[in-house]
C-alpha positions in Angstrom: -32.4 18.0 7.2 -30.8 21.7 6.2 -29.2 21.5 2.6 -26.2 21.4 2.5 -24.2 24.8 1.8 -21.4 22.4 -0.8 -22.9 22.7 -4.2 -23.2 19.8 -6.6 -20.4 20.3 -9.6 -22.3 19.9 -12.9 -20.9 19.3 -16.7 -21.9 20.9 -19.3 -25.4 20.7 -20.2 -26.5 18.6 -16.9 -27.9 21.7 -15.1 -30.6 21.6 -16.8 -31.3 18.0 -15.7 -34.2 17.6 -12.6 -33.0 17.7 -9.6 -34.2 16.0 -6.6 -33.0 15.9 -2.6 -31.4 13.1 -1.2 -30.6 12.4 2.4 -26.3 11.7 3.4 -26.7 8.8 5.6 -23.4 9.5 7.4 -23.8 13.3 8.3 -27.4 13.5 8.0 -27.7 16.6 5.5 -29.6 17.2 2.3 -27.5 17.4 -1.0 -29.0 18.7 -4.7 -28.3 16.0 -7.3 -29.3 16.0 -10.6 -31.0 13.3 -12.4 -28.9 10.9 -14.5 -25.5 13.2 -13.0 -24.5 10.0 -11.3 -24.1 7.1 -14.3 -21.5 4.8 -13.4 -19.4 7.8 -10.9 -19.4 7.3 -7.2 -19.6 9.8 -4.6 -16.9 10.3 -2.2 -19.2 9.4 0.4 -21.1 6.5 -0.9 -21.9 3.6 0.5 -20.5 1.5 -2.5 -17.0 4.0 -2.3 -16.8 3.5 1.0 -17.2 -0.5 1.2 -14.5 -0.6 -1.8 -12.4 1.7 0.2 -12.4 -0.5 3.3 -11.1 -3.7 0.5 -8.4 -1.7 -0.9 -7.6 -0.6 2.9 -6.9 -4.6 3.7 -5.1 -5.0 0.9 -3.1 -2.1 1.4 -2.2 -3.6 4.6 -1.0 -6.5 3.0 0.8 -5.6 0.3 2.4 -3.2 3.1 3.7 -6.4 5.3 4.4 -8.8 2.6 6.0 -6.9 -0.8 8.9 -5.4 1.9 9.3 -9.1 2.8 10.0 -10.6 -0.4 12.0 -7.9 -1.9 13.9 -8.3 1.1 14.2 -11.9 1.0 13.7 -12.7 -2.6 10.8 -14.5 -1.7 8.6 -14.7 -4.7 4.9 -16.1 -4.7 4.2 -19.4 -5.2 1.4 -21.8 -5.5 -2.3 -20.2 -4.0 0.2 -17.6 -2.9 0.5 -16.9 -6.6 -2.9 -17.1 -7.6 -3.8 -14.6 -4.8 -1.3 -12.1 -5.6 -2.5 -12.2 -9.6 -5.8 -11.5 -8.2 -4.5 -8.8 -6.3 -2.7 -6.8 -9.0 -6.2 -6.9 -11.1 -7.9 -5.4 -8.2 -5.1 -2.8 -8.2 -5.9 -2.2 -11.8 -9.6 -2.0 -10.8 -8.8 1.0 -8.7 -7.4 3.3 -11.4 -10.7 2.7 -12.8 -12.7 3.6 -10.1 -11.1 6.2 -8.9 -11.5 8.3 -12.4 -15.6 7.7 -11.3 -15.2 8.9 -7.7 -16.1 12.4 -7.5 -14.3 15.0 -5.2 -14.1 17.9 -3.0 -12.7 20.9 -3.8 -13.6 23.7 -0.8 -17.0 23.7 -0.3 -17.5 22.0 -4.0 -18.3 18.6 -4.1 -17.4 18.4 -7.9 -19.0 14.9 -9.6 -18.3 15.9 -13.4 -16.6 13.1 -14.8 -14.2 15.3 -17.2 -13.6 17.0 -13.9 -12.6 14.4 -11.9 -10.6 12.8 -14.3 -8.1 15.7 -15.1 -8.1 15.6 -11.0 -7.1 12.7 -10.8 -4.4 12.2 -13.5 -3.0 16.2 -11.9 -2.4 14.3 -8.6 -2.2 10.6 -7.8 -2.6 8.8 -11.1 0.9 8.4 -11.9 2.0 7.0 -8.8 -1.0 5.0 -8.9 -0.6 3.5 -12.4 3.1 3.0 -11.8 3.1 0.9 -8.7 -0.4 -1.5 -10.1 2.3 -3.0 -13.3 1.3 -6.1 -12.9 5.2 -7.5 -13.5 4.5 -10.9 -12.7 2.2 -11.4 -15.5 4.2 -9.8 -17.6 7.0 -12.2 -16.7 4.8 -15.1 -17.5 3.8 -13.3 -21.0 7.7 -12.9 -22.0 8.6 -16.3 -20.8 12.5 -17.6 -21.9 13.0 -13.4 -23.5 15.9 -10.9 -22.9 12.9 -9.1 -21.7 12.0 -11.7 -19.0 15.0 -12.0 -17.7 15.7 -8.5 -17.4 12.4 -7.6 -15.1 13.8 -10.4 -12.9 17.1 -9.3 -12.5 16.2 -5.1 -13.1 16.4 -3.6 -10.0 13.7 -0.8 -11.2 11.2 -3.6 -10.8 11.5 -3.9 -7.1 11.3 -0.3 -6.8 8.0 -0.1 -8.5 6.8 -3.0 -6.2 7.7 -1.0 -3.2 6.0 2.2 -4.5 2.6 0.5 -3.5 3.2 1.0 -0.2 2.9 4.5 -0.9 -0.6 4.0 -1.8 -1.1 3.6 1.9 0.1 7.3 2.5 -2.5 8.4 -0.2 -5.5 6.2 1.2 -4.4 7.8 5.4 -4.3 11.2 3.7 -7.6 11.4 1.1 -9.8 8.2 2.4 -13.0 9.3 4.6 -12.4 6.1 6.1 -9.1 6.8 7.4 -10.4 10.7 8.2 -13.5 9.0 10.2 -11.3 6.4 11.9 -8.5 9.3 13.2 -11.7 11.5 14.1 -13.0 8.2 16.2 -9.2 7.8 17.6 -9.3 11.5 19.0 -13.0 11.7 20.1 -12.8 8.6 22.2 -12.8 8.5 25.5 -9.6 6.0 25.6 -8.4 8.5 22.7 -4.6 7.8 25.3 -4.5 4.0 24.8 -5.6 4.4 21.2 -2.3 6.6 20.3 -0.7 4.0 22.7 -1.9 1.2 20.3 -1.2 3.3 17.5 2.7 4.2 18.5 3.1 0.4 18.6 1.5 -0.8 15.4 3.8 2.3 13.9 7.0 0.9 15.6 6.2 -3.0 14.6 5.6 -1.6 11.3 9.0 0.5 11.2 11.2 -2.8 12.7 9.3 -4.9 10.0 10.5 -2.2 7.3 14.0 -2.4 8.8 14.1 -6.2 9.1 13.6 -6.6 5.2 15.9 -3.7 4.3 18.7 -5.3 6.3 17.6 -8.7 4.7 17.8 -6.9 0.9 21.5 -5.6 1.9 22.4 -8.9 3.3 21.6 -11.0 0.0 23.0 -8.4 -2.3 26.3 -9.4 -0.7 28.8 -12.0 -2.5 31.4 -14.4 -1.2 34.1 -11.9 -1.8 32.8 -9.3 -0.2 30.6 -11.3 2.4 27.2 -10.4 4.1 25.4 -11.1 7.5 23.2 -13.6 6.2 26.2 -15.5 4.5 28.2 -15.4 8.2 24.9 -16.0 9.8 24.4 -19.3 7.1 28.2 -20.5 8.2 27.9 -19.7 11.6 24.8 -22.4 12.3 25.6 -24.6 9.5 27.0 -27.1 11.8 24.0 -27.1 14.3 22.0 -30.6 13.6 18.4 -30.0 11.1 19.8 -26.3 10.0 18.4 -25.4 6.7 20.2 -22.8 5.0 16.9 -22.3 2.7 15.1 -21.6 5.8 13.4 -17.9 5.3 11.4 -18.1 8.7 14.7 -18.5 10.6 16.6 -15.7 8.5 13.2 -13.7 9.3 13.6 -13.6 12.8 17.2 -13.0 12.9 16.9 -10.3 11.0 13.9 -9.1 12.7 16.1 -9.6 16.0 18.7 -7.5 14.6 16.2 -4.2 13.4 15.0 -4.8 17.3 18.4 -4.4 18.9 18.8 -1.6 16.6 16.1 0.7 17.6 16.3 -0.2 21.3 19.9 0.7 21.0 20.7 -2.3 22.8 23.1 -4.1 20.1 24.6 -7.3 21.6 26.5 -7.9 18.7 25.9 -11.2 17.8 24.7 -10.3 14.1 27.1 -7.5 12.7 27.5 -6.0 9.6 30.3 -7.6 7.4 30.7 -5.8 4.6 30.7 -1.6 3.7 27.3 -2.0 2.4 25.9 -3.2 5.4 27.6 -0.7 7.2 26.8 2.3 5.6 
C-alpha cells in the first residue's frame, strides 16, 4: 500500500523509537508507528476500539430505551434487572478509562501521545462523560438508612444525571467510526431510500417513546389536590374486573397511546391533561 499522508503524533522522546510499517485493515493504507508508542493506548481504528465501540453502542441503545422509562415511571431495577444495571454502570466507568487510551485525529494528524489525548479528552467530552457514569445506585446502597440516601432518592438532580447518558448516544453518532461507517453504508447503498425510510421510523418510535415517559414523569409528579392523568386514568378503570393499579405495562401503553395521538395530531381525547403541569 501508499503510506499514508496522516503522520503519527509522537511524545516526547518516542521519535527516536524504531519505527516499522503496518498495514490498516479497514482502508488498506500503510501507517508509520513507532515501537513501544502503542502501550496500553488504542487506535481510533483498531480492531479492539472498534469491537468495544460496537458494546458501548448496545448499551447505549439500552440505556436510551430503558433509563427514560423508569424516570418516567419510577420504575427502579430490581432483581437480575439490578444485577445487570450494576454491571452496566462499571462498564460505563470502564469507558472513561478507555477513552483517555484511545488516540485521535486532529486534521490530517492522527495524534496517539497519551498526554495528548488525555488533555483532549478532559477539553471536550470528559465531563459529560464522567457526570452521567455516577453510579447512584451503588451509592444508595453504600449510604443505606442516611440523610444522604434519602436525598439521592428523592433529589431530582439525580434523575437528570441519569438522563444525561442518553447524550452519550449523540457523542458515539457524532465521533464513533462505527457510526461514520454505518451512515457512509446507509448513503452508498443501493436501497440508501428504504434505509432513511427505516431510519425516519426508528427516529419517530424513538421520539413517541421519549414523549411517552415524559408524559408518564409529569403525570406522577401530580398529587390528589391538584390531580394528574394517571391518577384519572387509575379512577377511571378502577371498577373494571382484574385492574391493577400497580400495573406499569398498562400505564405504558396508555401513555404510549397518548404521545401517538399527539404527534399524529389525531387527539381523541380520551386521556387529557388534568392539571397546569400537564398542560403546559
Amino acid at each position: 500500500g501508499t503510506v499514508d499522508p496522516r503522520r503519527l503524533s509522537m511524545g516526547p522522546g518516542e521519535a527516536s523509537k524504531r519505527n516499522s510499517l503496518t498495514v490498516n485493515p479497514l482502508d488498506n493504507t500503510t501507517v508509520i508507528e513507532a515501537e513501544g508508542l502503542f502501550f496500553l493506548m488504542f487506535r481510533p481504528t483498531s480492531p479492539k476500539r472498534l469491537t468495544w465501540d460496537i458494546l458501548m453502542m448496545f448499551l447505549l441503545i439500552y440505556v436510551a430505551i430503558v433509563a427514560p422509562y423508569r424516570i418516567g415511571f419510577n420504575s427502579d431495577a430490581e432483581g437480575s434487572w439490578k444485577v445487570w444495571e450494576t454491571i452496566l454502570d462499571m462498564l460505563f466507568i470502564l469507558d472513561l478509562f478507555v477513552n483517555f487510551r484511545t488516540g485521535y485525529y486532529h486534521e490530517d494528524e492522527e495524534v496517539m501521545d497519551s498526554w495528548r489525548v488525555a488533555k483532549h479528552y478532559v477539553k471536550t467530552w470528559f465531563i459529560l462523560d464522567f457526570l452521567s457514569s455516577i453510579p447512584f445506585d451503588l451509592m444508595e446502597a453504600g449510604f443505606q438508612d442516611t440523610s444522604y440516601a434519602k436525598l439521592m432518592k428523592s433529589g431530582k438532580f439525580v434523575k437528570v444525571f441519569r438522563m444525561l447518558r442518553i447524550t452519550k448516544m449523540v457523542r458515539f453518532m457524532k465521533g464513533s467510526v462505527i457510526a461514520e461507517q454505518f451512515d457512509d453504508w446507509v448513503n452508498m447503498a443501493a436501497s440508501r431510500h428504504t434505509m432513511r425510510m427505516v431510519k425516519l421510523l426508528i427516529g419517530t418510535m424513538f421520539a413517541s417513546h421519549l414523549n411517552c415517559c415524559l408524559w408518564a414523569g409529569i403525570g406522577n409528579a401530580g398529587d390528589d389536590d391538584s390531580g394528574s392523568w394517571i391518577i384519572y386514568y387509575d379512577a377511571y378503570l378502577s371498577h373494571e374486573d382484574g385492574f391493577d393499579v400497580n400495573d406499569l405495562g398498562s400505564k405504558y401503553l396508555a401513555a404510549m397511546y397518548w404521545s401517538i395521538q399527539t404527534m399524529t395530531t389525531v387527539g381523541y381525547g380520551d386521556i387529557v391533561p388534568q392539571n397546569d403541569a400537564e398542560r403546559a
